[in-house]
Rosetta silent file (secondary structure, phi, psi, omega in degrees, C-alpha in Angstrom):
SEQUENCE: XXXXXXXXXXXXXXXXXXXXXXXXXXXXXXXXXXXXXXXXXXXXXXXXXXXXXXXXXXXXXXXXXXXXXXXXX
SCORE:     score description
SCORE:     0.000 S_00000001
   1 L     0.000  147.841  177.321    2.876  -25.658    1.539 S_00000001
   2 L   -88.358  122.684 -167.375    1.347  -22.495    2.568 S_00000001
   3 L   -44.075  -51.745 -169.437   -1.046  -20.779    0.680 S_00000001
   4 L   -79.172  -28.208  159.329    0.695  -17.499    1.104 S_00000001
   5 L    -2.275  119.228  151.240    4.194  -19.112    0.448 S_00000001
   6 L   -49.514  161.889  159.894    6.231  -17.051   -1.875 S_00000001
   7 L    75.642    2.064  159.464    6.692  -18.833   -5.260 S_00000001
   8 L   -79.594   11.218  164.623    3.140  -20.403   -5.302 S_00000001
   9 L    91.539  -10.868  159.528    1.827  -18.803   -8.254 S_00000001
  10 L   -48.410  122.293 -167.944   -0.753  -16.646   -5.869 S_00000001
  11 L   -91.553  102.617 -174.022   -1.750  -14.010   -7.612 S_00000001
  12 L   -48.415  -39.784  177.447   -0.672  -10.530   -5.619 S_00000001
  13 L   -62.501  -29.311  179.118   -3.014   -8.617   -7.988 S_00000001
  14 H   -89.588  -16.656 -174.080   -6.125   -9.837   -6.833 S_00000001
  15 H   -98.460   32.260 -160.404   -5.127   -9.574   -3.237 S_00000001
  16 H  -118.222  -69.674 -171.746   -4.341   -5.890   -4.164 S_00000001
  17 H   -43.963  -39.562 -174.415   -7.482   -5.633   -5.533 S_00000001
  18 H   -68.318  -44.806 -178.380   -9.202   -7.085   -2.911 S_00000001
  19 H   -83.855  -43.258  173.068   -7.540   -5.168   -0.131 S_00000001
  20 H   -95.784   10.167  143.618   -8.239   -1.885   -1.577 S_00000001
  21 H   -22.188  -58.102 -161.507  -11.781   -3.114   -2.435 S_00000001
  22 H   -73.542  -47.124 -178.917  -12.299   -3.538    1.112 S_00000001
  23 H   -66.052  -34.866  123.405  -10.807   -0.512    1.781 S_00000001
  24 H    -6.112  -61.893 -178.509  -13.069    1.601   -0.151 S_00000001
  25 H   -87.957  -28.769  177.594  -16.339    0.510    0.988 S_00000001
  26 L   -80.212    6.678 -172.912  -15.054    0.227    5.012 S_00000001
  27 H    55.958 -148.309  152.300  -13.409    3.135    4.940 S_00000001
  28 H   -73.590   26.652  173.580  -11.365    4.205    7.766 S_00000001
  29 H   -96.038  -23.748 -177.177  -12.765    1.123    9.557 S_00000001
  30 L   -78.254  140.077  167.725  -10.830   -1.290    7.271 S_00000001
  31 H   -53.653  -32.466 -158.518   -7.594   -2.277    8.886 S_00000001
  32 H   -83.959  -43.344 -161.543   -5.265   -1.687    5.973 S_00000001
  33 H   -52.325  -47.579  167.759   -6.648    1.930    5.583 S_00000001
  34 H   -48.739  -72.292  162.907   -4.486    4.227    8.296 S_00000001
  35 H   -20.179  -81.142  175.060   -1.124    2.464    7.416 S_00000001
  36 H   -37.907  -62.161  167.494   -1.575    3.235    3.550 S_00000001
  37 H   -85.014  -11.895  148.407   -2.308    6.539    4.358 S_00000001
  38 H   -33.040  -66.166 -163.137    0.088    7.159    6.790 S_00000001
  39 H   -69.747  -21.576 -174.697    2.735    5.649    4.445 S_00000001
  40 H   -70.234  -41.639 -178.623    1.363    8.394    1.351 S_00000001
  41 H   -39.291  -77.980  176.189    1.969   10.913    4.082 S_00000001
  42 H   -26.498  -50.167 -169.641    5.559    9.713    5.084 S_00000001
  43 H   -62.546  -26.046 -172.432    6.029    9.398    0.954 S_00000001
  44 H   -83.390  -60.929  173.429    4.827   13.330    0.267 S_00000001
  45 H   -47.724  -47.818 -159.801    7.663   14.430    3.448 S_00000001
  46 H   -70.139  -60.242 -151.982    9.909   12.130    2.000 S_00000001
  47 H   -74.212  -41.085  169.614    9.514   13.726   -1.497 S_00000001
  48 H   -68.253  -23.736  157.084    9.467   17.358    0.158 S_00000001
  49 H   -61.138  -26.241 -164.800   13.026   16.559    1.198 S_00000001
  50 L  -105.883   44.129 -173.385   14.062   15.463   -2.268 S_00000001
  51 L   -22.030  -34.354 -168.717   14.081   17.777   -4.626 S_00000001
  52 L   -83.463  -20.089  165.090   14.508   15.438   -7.243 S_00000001
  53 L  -107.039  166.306  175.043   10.846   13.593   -6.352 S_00000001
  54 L   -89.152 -164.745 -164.289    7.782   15.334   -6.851 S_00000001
  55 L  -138.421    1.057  170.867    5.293   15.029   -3.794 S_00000001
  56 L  -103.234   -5.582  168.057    2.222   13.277   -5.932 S_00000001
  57 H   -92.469  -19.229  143.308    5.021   10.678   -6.749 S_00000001
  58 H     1.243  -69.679 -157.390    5.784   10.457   -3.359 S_00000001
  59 H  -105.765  -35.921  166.524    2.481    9.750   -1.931 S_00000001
  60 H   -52.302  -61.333 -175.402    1.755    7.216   -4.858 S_00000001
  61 H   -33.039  -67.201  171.213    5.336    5.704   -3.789 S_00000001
  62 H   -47.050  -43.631 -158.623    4.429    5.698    0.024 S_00000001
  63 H   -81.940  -49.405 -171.603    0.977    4.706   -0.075 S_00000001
  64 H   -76.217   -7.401  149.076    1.749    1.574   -2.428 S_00000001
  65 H   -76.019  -12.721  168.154    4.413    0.528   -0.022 S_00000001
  66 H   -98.387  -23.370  175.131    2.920    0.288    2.727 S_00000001
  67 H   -52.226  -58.645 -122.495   -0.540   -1.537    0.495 S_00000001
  68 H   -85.677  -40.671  161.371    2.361   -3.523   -0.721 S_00000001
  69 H   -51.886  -46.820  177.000    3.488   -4.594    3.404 S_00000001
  70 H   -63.772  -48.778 -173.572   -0.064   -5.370    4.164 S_00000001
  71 H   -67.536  -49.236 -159.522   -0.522   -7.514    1.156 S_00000001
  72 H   -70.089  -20.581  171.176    2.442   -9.482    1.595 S_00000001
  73 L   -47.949    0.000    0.000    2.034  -10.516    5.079 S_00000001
């Protein structure tokens, strides 16, 4: 079985933690970093379209979807 397997009890929180860990001290040099903010971007336009979201839930929205593609991967 594969470590990364769904349903193996791998805990997603630690590789969350872990990933924006990394990202934090490497900056924009960490791989993960561009995406994420790219996707808060997309999430703030997205939100600016939407009357109904607000544009800091947006960019929380965006940004943890695209952490949430990199982790899952």
């Amino acid at each position: 079985m594969d470590e990364k397997e769904p349903g193996n009890g791998q805990d997603w929180v630690e590789d969350a933690k872990a990933e924006l860990s990394g990202m934090m001290k490497q900056g924009m040099d960490h791989p993960s970093t561009k995406p994420v903010l790219t996707g808060a971007a997309v999430g703030v336009v997205g939100a600016a379209l939407l009357p109904v979201i607000t544009w800091p839930v947006g960019l929380v929205a965006g940004a943890g979807y695209m952490l949430y593609r990199r982790i899952k991967r």
